[in-house]
N, C-alpha and C positions, 0 to 999 in steps of 0.2 A: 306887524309884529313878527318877531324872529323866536320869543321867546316867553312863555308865560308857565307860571304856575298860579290856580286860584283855588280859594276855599266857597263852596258853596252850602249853604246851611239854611236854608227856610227856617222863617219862623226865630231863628239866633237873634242876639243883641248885634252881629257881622253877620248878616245875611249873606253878603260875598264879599271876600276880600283878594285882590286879585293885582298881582304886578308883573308886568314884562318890558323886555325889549325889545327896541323896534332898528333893526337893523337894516342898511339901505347907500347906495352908493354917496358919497359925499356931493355930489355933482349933482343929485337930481335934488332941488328945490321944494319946500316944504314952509307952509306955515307954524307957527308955535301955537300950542293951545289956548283953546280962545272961544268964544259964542259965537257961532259964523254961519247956521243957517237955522231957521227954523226951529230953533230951541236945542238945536245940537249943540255939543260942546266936545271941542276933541282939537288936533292938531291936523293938519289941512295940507295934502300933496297939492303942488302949484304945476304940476304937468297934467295931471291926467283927470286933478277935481276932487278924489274922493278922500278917503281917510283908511285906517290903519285901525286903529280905537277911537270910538266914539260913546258918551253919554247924551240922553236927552230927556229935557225937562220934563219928560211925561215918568221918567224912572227906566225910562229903554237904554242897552246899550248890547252895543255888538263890537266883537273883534276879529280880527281878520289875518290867516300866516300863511304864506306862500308853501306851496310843496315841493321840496327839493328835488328836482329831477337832472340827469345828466344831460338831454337833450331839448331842443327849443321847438321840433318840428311838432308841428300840430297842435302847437299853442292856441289858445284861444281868444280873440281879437277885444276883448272887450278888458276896462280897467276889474282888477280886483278889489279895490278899492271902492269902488260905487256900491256890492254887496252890504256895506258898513251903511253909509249916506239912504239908500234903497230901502233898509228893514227899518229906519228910525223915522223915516217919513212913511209907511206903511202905514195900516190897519190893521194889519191882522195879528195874530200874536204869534210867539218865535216858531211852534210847531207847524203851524199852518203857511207862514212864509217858505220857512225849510223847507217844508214836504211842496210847492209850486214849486219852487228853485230848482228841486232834484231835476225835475224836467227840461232845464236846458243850464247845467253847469258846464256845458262843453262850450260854451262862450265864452269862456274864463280859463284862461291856466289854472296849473293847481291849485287846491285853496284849502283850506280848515276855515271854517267859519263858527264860531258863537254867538247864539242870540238869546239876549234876555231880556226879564224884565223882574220887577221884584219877587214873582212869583214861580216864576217857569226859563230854564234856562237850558239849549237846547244845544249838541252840535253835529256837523255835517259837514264833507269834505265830498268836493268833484273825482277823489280818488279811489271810492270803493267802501265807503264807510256812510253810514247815518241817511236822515235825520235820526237822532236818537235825543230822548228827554234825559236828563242826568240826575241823577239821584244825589241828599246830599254826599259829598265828601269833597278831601283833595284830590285833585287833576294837575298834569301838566301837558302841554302843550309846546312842541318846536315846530321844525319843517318837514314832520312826517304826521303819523296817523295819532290821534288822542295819546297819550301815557308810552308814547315809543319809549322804551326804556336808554336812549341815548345818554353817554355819561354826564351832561353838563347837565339833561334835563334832571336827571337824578337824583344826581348833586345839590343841585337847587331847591327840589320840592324838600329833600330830606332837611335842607336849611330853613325852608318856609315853614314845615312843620313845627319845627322847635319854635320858631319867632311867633307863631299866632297867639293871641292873648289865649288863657285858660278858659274861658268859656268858647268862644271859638273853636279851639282845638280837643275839646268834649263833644262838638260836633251837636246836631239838630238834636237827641236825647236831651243835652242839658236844657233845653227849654228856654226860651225869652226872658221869664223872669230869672233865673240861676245864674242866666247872662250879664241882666240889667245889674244885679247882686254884686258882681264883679267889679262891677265898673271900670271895667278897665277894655281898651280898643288896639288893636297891633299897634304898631308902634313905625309909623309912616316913611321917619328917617331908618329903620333898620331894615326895613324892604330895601329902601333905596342902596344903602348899601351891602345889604344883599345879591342884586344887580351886578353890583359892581365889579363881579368877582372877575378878576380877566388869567385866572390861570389855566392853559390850554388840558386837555388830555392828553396822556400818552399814547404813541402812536399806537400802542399793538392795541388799545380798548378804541380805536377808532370807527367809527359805524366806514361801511361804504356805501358812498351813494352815486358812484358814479362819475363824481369828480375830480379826483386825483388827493392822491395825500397832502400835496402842498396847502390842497384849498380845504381837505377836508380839516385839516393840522391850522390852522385861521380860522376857522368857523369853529371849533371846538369849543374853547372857551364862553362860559355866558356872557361878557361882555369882550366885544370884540373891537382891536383898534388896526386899523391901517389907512394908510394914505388915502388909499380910493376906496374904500366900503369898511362900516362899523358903524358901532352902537349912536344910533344918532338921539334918541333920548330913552330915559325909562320914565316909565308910566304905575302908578298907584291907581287902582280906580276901588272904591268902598261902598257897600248900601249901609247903614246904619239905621238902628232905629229911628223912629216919627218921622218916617221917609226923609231923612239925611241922605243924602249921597256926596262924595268926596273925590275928588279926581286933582290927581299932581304928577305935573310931569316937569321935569330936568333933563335939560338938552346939553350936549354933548358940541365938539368941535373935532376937527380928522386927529388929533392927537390924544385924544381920550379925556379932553378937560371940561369941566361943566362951564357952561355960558350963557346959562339965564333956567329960571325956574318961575312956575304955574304954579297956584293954586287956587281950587275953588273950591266952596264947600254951598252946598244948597238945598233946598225943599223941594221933590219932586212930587208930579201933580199924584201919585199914589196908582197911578193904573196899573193893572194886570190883566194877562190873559183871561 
């Protein structure tokens, strides 16, 4: 993923509600979301094996964003993607994976990694940050460190905010039942197009990261389109009450157009840390 904002709330009627994009060369091969190992549920890189976002039947799910850097040298040999596949076949819970992991993230290019599960949701990057547990609130997430204030991420979460259903967006205070009371859930297609938004930043609010204004001026925008790299789907992932979880994702084609759409909705086994 290239791009996320998510609500976290223990204990909420939205325990997490959480959408991004997942941005990636058009070229490189990729299955669409689906059941495909082990009780995992997510969409499936076809080069390297691992995933991007994944959910799994037990209530685990982790996500995964590259770190943007200007150079390649001393990258790290191993997929970033197997981190996601890794923690959801695990044991242990998201602290205690995170806190092993710290010990050899240098086999990995850069990363942002989240791990969760319906109780504990944790995150860590090979860049100089975490593991750290998260407290409720909103977070966003690009291809820098937690809540980099970059303008698209910004952008976004200020949009996510207004879109959360009112009990959700009362945050963990409002309590389960204040929630249930609402009855009311975000609203799945308004993330989605959410997402969608593809207008760039101007250049003088542009971060640098090393890459040059042309690429930094294409990457700006939350939904990015070109020939050879962009938004190849976005992803909804939800816990909901009575261990509900919800996971949709709508994939993309190199012209910006949607070309097929996921959903699942199901009963996770209820585990926690």
């Amino acid at each position: 993923m290239c791009l996320l904002v998510f609500s976290w709330q223990p204990g909420a009627a939205e325990t997490l509600v959480l959408a991004g994009n997942r941005d990636e060369f058009h070229e490189r091969p990729a299955a669409p979301a689906g059941w495909w190992r082990n009780g995992t549920l997510g969409g499936r890189d076809l080069r390297a094996g691992g995933t991007w976002l994944a959910a799994h039947a037990s209530g685990r799910f982790a996500v995964v964003t590259n770190f943007r850097e200007a150079i390649e040298e001393g990258r790290g040999p191993r997929s970033r993607g197997e981190l996601v596949t890794r923690y959801l076949d695990a044991s242990e819970g998201p602290m205690a994976f995170a806190a092993e992991l710290a010990g050899r993230g240098n086999a990995y290019a850069g990363f942002n990694l989240l791990l969760g599960d319906p109780g504990e949701l944790v995150y860590v990057s090979n860049r100089g940050r975490g593991p750290e547990r998260l407290s409720a609130g909103l977070y966003g997430l690009s291809n820098h460190l937690l809540d980099t204030p970059w303008p698209k991420l910004k952008r976004t979460r200020e949009r996510f905010a207004r879109l959360l259903a009112p009990a959700t967006r009362a945050g963990a205070g409002a309590g389960a039942g204040a929630a249930a009371a609402a009855g009311q859930e975000t609203d799945t297609g308004a993330l989605l197009k959410m997402l969608a938004d593809r207008t760039p930043t101007c250049d003088d609010e542009l971060p640098d990261t090393g890459i040059g204004v042309e690429r930094e001026r294409l990457l700006s925008s939350p939904f990015i389109v070109s020939p050879w790299y962009g938004t190849r789907c976005s992803t909804v992932l939800k816990i909901l009450q009575e261990n509900v979880m919800e996971f949709t994702e709508r994939r993309f084609d190199p012209t910006g157009a949607a070309c097929g759409e996921s959903q699942f909705r199901f009963r996770h086994s209820g585990g926690v840390s």
